[in-house]
DSSP file (Angstrom, degrees, kcal/mol; ACC not computed):
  #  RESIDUE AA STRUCTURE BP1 BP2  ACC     N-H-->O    O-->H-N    N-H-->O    O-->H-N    TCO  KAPPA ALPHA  PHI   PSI    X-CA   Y-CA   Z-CA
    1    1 A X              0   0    0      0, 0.0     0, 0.0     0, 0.0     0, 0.0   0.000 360.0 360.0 360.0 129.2   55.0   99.2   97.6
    2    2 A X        -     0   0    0      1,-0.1     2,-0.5     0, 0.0     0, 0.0  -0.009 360.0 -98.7 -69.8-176.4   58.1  101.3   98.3
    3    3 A X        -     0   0    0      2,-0.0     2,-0.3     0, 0.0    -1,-0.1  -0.869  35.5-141.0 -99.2 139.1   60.2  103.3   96.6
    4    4 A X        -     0   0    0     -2,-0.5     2,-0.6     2,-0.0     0, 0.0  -0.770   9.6-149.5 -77.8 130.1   63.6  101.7   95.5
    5    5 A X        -     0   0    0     -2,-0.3     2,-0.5     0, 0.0    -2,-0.0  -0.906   6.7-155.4 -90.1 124.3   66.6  103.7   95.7
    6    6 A X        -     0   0    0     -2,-0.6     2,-0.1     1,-0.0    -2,-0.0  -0.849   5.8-164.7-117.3 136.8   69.1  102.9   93.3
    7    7 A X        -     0   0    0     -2,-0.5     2,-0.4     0, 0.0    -1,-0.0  -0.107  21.7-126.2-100.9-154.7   72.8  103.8   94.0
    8    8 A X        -     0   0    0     -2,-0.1     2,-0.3     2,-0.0    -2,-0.0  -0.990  29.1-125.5-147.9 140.8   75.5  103.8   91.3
    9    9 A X        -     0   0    0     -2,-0.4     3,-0.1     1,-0.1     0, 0.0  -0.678  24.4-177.8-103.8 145.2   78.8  101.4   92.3
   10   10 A X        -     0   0    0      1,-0.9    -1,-0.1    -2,-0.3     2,-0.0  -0.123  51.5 -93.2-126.5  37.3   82.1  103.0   92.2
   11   11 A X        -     0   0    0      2,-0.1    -1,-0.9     3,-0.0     2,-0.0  -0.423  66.1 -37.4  84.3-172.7   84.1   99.8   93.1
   12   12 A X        -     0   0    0     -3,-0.1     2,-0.4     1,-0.0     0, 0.0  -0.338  68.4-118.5 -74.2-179.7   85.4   98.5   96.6
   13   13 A X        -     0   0    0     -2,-0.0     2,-0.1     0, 0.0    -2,-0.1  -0.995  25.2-148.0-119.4 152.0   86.2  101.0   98.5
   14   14 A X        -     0   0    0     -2,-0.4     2,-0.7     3,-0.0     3,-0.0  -0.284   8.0-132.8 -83.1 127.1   89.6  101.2   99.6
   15   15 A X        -     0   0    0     -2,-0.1    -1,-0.0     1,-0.0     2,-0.0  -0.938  44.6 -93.1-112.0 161.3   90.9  102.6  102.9
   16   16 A X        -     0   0    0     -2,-0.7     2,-0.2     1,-0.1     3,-0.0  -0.169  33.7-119.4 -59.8 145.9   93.8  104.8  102.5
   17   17 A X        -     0   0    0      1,-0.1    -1,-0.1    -3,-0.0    -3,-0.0  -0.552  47.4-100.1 -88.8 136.6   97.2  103.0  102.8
   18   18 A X        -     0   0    0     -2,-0.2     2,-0.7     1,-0.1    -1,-0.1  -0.386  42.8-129.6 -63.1 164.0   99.1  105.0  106.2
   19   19 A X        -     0   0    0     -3,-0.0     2,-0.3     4,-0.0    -1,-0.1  -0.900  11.3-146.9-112.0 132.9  101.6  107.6  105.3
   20   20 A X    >   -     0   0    0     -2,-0.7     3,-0.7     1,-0.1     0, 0.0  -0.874  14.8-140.9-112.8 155.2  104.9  108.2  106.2
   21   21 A X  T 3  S+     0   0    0     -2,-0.3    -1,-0.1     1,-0.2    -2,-0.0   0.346 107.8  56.2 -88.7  13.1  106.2  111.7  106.4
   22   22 A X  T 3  S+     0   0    0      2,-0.1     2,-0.2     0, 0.0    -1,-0.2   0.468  88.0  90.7-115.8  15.9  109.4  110.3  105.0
   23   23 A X  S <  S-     0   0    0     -3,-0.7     2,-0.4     3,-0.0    -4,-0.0  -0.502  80.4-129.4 -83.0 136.0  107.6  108.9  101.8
   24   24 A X        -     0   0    0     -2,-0.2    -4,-0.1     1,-0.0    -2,-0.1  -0.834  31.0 -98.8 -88.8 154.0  107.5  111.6   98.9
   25   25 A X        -     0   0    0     -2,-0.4     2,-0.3     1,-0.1    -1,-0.0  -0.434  47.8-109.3 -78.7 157.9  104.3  112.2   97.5
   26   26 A X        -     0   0    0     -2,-0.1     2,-0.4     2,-0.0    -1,-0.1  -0.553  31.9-147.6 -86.3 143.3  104.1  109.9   94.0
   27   27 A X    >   -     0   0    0     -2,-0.3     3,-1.8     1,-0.1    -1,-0.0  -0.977  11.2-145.5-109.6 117.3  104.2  112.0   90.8
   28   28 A X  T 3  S+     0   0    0     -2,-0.4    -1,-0.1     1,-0.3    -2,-0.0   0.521 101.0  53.1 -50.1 -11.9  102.5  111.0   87.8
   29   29 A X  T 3  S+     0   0    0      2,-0.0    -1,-0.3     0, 0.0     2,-0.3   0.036  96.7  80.2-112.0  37.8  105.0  112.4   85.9
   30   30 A X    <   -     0   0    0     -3,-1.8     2,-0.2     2,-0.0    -4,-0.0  -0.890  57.2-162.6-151.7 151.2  107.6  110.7   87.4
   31   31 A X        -     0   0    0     -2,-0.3     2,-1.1     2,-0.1    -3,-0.0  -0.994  13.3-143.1-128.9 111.7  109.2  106.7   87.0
   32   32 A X        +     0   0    0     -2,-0.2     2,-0.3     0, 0.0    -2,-0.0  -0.742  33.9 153.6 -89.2 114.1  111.3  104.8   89.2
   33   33 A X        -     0   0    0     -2,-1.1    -2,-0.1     2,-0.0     5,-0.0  -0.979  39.7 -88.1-141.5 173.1  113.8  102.7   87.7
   34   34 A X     >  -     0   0    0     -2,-0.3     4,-1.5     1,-0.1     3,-0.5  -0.116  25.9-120.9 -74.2 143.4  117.1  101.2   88.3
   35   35 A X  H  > S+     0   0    0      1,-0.2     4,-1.3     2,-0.1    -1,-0.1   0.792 115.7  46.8 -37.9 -45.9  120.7  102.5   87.7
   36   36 A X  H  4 S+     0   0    0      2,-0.2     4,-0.3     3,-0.2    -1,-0.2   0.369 100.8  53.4-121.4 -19.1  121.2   99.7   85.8
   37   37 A X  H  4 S+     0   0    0     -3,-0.5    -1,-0.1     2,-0.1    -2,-0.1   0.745 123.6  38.5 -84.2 -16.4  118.1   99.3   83.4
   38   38 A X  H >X S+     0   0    0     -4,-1.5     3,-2.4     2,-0.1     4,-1.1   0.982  99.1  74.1 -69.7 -83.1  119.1  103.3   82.4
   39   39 A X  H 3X S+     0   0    0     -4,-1.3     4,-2.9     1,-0.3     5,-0.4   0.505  91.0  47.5 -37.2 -68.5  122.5  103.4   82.4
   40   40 A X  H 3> S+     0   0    0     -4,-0.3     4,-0.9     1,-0.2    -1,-0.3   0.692 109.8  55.4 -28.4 -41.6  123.5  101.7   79.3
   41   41 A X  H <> S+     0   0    0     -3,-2.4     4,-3.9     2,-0.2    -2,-0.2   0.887 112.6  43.9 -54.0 -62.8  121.1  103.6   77.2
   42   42 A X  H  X S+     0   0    0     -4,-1.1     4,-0.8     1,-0.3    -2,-0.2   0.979 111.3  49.4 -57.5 -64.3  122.6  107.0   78.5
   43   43 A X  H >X S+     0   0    0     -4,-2.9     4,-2.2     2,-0.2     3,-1.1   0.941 109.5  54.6 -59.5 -33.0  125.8  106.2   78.2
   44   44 A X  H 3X S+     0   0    0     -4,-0.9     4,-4.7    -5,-0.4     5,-0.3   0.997 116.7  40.8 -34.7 -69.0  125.1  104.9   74.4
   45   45 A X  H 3<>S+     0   0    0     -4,-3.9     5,-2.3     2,-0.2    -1,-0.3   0.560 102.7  61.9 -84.9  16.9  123.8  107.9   73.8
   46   46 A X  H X<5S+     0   0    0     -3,-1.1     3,-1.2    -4,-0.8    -2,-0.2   0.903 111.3  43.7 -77.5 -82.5  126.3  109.8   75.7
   47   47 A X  H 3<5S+     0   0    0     -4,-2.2    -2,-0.2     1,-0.2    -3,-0.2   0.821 114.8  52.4 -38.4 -55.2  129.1  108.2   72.8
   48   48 A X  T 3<5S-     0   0    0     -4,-4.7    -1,-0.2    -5,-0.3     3,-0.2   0.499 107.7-133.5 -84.4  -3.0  126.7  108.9   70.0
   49   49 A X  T < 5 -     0   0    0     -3,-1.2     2,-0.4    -5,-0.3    -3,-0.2   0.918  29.6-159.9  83.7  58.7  126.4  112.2   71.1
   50   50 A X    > < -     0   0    0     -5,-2.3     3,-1.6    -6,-0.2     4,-0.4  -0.459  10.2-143.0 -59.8 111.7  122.5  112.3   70.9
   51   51 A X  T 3  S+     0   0    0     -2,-0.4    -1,-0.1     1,-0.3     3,-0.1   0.621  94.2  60.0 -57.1 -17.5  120.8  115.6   70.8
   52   52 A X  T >  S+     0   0    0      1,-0.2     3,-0.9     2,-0.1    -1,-0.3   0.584  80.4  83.1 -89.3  -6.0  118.2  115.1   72.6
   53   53 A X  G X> S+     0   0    0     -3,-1.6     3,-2.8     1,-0.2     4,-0.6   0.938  86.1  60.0 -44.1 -61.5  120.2  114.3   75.4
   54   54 A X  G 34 S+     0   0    0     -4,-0.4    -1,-0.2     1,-0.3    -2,-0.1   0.307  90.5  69.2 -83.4  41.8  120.5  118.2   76.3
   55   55 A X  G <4 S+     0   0    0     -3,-0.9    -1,-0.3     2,-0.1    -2,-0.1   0.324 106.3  44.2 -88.8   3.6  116.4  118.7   76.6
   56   56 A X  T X4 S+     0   0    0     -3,-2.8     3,-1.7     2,-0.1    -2,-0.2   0.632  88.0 100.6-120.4 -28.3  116.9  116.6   79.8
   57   57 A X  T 3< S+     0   0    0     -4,-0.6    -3,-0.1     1,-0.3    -2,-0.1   0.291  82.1  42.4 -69.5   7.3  120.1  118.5   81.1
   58   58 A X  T 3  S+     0   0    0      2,-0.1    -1,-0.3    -3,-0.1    -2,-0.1   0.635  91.9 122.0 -93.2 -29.2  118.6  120.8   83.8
   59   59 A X    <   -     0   0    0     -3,-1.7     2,-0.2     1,-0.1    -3,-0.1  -0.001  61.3-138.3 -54.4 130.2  116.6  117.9   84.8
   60   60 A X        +     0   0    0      1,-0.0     2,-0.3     2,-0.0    -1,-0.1  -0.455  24.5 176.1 -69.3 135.3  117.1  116.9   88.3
   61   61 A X        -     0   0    0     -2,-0.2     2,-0.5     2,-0.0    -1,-0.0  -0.773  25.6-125.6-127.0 173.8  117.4  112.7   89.4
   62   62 A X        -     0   0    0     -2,-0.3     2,-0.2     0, 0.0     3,-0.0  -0.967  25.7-171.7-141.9 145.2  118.1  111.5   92.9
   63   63 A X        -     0   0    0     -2,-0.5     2,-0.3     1,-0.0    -2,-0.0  -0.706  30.1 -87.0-128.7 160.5  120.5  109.5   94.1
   64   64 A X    >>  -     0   0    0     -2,-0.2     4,-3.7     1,-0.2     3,-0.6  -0.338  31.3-133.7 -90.5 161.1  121.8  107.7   96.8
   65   65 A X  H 3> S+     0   0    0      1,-0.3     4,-0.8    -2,-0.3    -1,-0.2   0.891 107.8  57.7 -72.8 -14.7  124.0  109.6   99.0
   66   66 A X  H 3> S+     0   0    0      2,-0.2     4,-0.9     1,-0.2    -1,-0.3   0.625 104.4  53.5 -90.8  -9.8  126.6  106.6   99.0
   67   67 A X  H <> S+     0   0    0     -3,-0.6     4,-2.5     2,-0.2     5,-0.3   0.668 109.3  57.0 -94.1 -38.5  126.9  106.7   94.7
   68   68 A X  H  < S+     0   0    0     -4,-3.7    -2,-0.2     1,-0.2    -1,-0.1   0.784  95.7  51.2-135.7  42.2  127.6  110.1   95.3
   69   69 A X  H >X S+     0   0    0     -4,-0.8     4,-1.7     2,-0.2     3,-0.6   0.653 115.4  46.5 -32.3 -67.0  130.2  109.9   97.3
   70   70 A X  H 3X S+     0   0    0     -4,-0.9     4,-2.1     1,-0.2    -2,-0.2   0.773 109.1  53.7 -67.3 -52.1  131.6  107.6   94.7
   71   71 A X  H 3X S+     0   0    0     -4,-2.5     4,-1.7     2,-0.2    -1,-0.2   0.782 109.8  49.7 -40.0 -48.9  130.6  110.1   91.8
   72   72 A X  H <> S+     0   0    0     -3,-0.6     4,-0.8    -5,-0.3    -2,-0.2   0.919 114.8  46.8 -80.6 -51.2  132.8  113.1   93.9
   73   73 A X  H  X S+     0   0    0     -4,-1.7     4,-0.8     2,-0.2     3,-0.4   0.938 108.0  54.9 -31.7 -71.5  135.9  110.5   94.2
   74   74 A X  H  X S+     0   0    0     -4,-2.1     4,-1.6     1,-0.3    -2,-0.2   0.746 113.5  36.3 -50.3 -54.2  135.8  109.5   90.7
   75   75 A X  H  < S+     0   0    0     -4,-1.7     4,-0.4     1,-0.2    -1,-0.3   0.697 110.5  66.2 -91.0  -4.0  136.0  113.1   89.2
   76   76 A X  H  < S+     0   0    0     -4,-0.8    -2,-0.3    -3,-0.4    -1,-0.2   0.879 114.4  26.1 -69.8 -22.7  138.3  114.0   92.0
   77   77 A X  H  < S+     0   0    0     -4,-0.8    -3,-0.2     1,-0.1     5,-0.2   0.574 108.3  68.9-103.1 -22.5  141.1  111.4   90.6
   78   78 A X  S  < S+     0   0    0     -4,-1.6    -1,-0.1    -5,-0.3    -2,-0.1   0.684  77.7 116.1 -82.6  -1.0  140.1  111.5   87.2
   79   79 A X  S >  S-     0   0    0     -4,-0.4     3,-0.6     1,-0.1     2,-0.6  -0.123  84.7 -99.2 -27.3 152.1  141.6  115.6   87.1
   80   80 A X  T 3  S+     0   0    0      1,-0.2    -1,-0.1     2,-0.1    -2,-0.1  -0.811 111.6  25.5 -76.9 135.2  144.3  115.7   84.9
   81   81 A X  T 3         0   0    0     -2,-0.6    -1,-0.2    -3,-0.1    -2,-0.1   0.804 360.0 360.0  69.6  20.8  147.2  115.5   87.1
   82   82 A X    <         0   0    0     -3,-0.6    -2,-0.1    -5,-0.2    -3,-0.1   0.484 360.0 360.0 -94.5 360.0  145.8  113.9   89.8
């Protein structure tokens, strides 16, 4: 009689999905969500003048290059005396 080897199952395995080099790598500590599920929130707490707002204010977001374009307009006519 032989000897049996017994292996230990780790799941399927998986081949790596290809990469593009114009993919960022995913960060666990990082969330993608919309303009728009956010936005309401912020400004809410924007009005209510939430304090916890400035523990986030170094933090960097990203954006599309056409919002902020729109963003640059916006406080360029809203100057006083523009």
């Amino acid at each position: 009689m032989g000897l049996r080897k017994l292996r230990v199952y780790t799941g399927p395995e998986v081949e790596p999905a290809s990469l593009s080099l114009l993919d960022e790598p995913l960060d666990a500590n990082t969330v993608k969500v919309s303009l728009g599920e956010i936005l309401p929130m912020l400004a809410d707490a924007v009005a209510s003048n939430r304090t916890w707002l400035t523990d986030f204010e170094d933090d960097e977001v990203t954006i599309s290059s056409d919002l902020h374009d729109v963003l640059q307009a916006y406080r360029h006519f809203r100057r006083p005396g523009a």
